[in-house]
C-alpha positions as CSV (number, residue, x, y, z in Angstrom):
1,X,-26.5,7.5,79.4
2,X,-24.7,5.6,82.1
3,X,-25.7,2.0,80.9
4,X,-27.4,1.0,77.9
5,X,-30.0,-2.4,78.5
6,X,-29.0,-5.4,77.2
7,X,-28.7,-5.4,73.4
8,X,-32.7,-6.8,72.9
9,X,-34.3,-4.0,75.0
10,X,-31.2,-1.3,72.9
11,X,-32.8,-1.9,69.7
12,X,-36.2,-1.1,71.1
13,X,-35.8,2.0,72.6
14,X,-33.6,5.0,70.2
15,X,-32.6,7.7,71.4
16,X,-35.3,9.6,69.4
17,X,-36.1,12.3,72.0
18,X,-32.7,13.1,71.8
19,X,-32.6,13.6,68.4
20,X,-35.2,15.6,68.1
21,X,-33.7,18.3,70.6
22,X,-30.5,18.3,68.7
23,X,-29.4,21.0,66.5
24,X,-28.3,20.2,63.2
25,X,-24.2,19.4,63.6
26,X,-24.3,18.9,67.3
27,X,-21.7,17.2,68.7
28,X,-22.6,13.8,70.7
29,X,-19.6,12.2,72.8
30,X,-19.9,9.0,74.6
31,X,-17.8,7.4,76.8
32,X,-18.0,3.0,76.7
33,X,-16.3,0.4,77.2
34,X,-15.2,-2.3,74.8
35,X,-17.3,-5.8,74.8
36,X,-14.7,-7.9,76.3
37,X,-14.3,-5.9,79.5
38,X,-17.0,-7.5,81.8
39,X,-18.6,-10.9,81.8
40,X,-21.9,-9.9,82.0
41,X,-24.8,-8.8,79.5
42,X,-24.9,-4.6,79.8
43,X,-21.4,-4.1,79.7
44,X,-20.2,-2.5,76.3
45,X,-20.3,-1.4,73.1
46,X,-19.6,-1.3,69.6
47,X,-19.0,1.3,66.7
48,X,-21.8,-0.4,64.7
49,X,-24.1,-0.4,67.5
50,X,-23.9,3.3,67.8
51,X,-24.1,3.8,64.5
52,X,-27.3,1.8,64.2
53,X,-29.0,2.8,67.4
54,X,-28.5,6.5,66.7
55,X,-30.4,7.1,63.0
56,X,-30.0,10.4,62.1
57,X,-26.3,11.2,63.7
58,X,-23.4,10.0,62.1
59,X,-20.5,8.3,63.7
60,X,-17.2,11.1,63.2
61,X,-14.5,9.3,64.9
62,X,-13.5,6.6,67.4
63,X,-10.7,7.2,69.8
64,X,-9.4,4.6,72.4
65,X,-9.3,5.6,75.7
66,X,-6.2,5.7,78.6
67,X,-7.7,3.2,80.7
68,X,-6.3,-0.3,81.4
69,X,-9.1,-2.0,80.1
70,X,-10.8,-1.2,76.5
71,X,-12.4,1.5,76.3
72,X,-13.3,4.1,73.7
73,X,-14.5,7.6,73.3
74,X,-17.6,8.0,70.5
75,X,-18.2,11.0,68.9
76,X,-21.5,11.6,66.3
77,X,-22.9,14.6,64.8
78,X,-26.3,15.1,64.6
79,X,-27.3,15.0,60.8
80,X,-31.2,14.9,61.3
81,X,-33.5,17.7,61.4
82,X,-36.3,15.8,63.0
């Protein structure tokens, strides 16, 4: 995933393919920025999004990253067996 779509099209389209290849406790990081980085409607992301956009993995922790700008490493586990 380099960009998500804008949050309307996100909610449309989960990652269920994903999820369906994932093994039971696999380990999903993901790299994004924080919301206030760019002034424009793609750029992004929160730990509730994830966490609703990605049913069946749960979010294990939230680390900031070392750029100059907010950004934040995301790691879930997959929890589903779909």
């Amino acid at each position: 995933m380099h960009r998500l779509p804008p949050a309307p099209a996100r909610a449309a389209r989960p990652p269920a393919g994903l999820t369906k290849r994932a093994a039971p406790g696999a380990r999903l990081l993901i790299f994004g920025y924080g919301l206030e980085v760019f002034d424009d409607p793609i750029s992004g992301v929160t730990a509730d999004e994830l966490s609703a956009r990605f049913a069946g993995w749960q979010l294990a922790d939230v680390a900031p990253g070392t750029n100059p700008v907010p950004t934040f490493w995301f790691t879930l586990h997959c929890a589903a067996t779909a």
